[in-house]
Each structure stands twice: as C-alpha cells, then as structure tokens.
C-alpha positions as CSV (number, residue, x, y, z in Angstrom):
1,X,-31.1,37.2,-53.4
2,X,-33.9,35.7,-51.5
3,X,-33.6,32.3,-49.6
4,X,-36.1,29.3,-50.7
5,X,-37.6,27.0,-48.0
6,X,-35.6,24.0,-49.6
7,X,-32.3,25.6,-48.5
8,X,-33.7,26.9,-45.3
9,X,-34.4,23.2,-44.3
10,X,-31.4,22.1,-45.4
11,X,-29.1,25.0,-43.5
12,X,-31.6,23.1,-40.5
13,X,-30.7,20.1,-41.0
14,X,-27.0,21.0,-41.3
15,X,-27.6,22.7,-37.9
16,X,-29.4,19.9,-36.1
17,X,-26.4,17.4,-37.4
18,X,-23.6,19.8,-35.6
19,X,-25.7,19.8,-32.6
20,X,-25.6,16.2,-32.6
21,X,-22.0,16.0,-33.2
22,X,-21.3,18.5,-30.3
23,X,-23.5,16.3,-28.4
24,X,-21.7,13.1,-28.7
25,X,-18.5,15.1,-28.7
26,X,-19.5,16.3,-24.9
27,X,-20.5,12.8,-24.0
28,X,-17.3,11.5,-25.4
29,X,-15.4,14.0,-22.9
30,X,-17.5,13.2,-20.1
31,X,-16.7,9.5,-20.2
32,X,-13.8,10.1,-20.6
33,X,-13.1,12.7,-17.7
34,X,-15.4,10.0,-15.3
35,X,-12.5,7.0,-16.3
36,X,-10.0,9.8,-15.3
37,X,-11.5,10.5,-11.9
38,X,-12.1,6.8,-11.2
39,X,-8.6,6.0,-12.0
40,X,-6.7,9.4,-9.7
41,X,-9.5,8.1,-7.1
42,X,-8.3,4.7,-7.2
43,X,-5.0,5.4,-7.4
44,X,-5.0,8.1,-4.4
45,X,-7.0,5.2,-2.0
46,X,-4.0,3.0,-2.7
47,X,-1.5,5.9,-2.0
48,X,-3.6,6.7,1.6
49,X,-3.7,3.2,2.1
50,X,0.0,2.4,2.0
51,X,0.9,5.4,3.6
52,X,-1.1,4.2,6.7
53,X,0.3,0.7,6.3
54,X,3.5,1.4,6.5
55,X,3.5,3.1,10.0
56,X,0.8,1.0,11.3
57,X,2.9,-2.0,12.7
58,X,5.0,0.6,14.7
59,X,1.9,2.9,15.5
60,X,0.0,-0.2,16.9
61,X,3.4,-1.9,18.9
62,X,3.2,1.5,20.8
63,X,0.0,1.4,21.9
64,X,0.2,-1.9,23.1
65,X,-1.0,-4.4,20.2
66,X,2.1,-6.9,19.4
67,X,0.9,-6.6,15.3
68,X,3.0,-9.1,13.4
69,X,2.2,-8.3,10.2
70,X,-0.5,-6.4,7.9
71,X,-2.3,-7.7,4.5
72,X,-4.1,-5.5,2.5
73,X,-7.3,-4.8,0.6
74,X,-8.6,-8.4,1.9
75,X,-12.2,-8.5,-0.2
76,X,-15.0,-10.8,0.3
77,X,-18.0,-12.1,-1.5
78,X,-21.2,-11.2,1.0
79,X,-24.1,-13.8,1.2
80,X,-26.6,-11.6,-0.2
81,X,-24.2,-10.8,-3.3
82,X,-22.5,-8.0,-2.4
83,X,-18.6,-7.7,-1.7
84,X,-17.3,-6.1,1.0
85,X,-13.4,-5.3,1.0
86,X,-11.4,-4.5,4.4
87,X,-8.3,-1.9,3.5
88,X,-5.9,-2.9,6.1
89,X,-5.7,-5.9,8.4
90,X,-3.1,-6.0,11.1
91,X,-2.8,-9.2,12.6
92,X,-1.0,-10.7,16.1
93,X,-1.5,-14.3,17.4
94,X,-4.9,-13.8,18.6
95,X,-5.5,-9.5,18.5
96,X,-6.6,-8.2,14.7
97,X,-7.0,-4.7,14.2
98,X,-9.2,-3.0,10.8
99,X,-8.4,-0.4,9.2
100,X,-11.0,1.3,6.8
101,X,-8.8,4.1,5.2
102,X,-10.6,7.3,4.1
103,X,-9.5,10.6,2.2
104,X,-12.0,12.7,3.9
105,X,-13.7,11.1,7.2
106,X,-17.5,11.8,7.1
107,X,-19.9,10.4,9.8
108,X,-22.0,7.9,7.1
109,X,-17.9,6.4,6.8
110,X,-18.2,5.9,10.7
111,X,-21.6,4.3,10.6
112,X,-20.7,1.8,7.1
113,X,-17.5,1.0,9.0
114,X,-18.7,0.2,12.5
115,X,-21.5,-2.0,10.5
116,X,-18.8,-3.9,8.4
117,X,-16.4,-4.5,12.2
118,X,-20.2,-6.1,13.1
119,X,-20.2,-8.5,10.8
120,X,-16.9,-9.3,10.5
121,X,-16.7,-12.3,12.0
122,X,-19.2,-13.6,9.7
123,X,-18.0,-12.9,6.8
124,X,-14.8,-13.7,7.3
125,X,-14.8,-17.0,9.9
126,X,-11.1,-17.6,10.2
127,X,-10.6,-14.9,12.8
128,X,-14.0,-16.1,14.7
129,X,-11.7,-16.9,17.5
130,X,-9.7,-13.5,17.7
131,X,-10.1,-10.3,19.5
132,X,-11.2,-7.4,16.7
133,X,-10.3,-4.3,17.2
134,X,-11.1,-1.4,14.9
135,X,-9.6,2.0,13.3
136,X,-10.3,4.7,10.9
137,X,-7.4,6.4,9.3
138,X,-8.0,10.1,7.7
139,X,-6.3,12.6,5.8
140,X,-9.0,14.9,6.8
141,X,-12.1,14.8,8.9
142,X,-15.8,16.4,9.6
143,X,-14.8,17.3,13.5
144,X,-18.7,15.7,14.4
145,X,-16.5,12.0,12.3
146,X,-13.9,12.3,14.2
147,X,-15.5,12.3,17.8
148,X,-17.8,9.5,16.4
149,X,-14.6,7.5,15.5
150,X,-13.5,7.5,19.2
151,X,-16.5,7.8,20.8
152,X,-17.2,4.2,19.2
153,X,-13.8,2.9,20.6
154,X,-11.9,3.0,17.0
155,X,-8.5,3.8,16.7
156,X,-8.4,7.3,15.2
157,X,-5.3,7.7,12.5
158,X,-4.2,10.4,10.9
159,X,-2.6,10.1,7.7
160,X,0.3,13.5,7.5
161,X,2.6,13.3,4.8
162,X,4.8,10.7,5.3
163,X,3.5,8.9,8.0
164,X,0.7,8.2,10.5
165,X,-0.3,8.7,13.8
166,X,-2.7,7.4,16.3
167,X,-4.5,10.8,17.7
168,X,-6.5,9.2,20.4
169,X,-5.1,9.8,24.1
170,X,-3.2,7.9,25.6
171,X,-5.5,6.3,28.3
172,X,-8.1,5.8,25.5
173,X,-9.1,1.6,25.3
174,X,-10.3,0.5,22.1
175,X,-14.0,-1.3,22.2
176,X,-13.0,-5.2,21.2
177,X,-15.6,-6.9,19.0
C-alpha cells in the first residue's frame, strides 16, 4: 500500500495544526502561570509589609522616635507620569520615618530607595516641614545591600517570622533628609 502525495500533505497539515494547538496550549499556560506569580508576589509583599508594620511602632519608640501611628502603601502620581508608592510611613508630630519593604534586599533596592527618600518631599509636600528619616526592612539580604543600607544612614530591619527588628547598633544615628 503505497502513500500518495495528496495524503502526505494532508497527514502535514494535520501535523502543522497540532503544533499550533500545542503552541497556543503553552501560551495559554504561560499566562496563566505569569497571573499566578504576580498574584503570590503580590500577595507575599503585603504579608512582608504587615509583618514589619506591626512591630514598627514599638521597634522605632525604642530607638528613640515617638511614632504615633503608621499608614500604608501611600502611592503617588509623579510629574513626569510615573507613580511612585511608599510601603510604610510611620509618622510623629514632626519626625516621619519610610519604610521600603523588600523580600530579598539587593543594592539597585538601596540606590531606587535612597532616590525616592530624595524626592520625597516633592512629591509629597505635606511633610515639607518634617524631619524624614529612612529604613529598609528585609527578609533576606546581598551582605554588600545591607552595609549600603546603613552606610547611607537607613534604619536596617529585619523581617524574622513573626516580628521585626532594627539590626543597626545601638549608637548608630540615622541620616535626616
């Protein structure tokens, strides 16, 4: 039984249509797998981010920095367009203290962060008139980020399972902006 060209093409084309459904099947996937990383990434921030808050109050009274109260995730519209978003403000009468809250502190999160506690003020004018202070709170760090953290006068924060702590010594003076 020998096998005509006609068929040959058509056992082709047959061929080139399950490739195209496996194709679109693996694209399917990979959207969806990219919503599921967005969503655990998300989510895990928020989890890091309340697990810091929570101490931070305390964490800060013992340092020194009478922090009233905390707000969270404040976000701004930048004047060139972009949108800047602050995880954790503790505030006092006249001291606020920052918080950028990262999984995994790397030194480009130092540099973006210092940047951001630079233009602060600007971008946000009501606390124009208040002393700034600054902190980076980690779950884990490069060792280079975390001597960048405090060699730029941050508050240095680890996140440990259920709490927080401020790992800087205890002479350490944080840089005011």
């Amino acid at each position: 039984m020998s096998t005509t060209s006609e068929e040959v093409w058509a056992l082709f084309k047959e061929t080139d249509r399950k490739f195209q459904d496996t194709d679109r099947q693996f694209k399917e996937t990979d959207r969806k797998l990219r919503k599921l990383e967005a969503l655990f990434t998300s989510q895990w921030g928020k989890l890091m981010e309340s697990l810091v808050e929570g101490d931070l109050v305390a964490i800060l009274n013992q340092r020194g920095i009478a922090i009233q109260d905390t707000t969270m995730r404040l976000k701004r519209k930048l004047p060139d367009g972009g949108r800047a978003e602050f995880d954790i403000i503790a505030h006092s009468g006249e001291v606020v203290v920052i918080i950028e809250v990262n999984t995994t502190l790397k030194p480009k999160d130092v540099d973006r962060f210092t940047h951001k506690l630079d233009q602060f003020k600007t971008w946000v004018p009501r606390y124009q008139k208040n002393t700034l202070y600054g902190g980076m709170a980690w779950l884990s760090a490069d060792a280079s980020a975390e001597e960048m953290v405090v060699n730029r006068g941050l508050f240095s924060i680890r996140a440990t399972g259920d709490s927080a702590a401020i790992v800087n010594s205890e002479s350490f003076a944080p840089l005011a902006w």
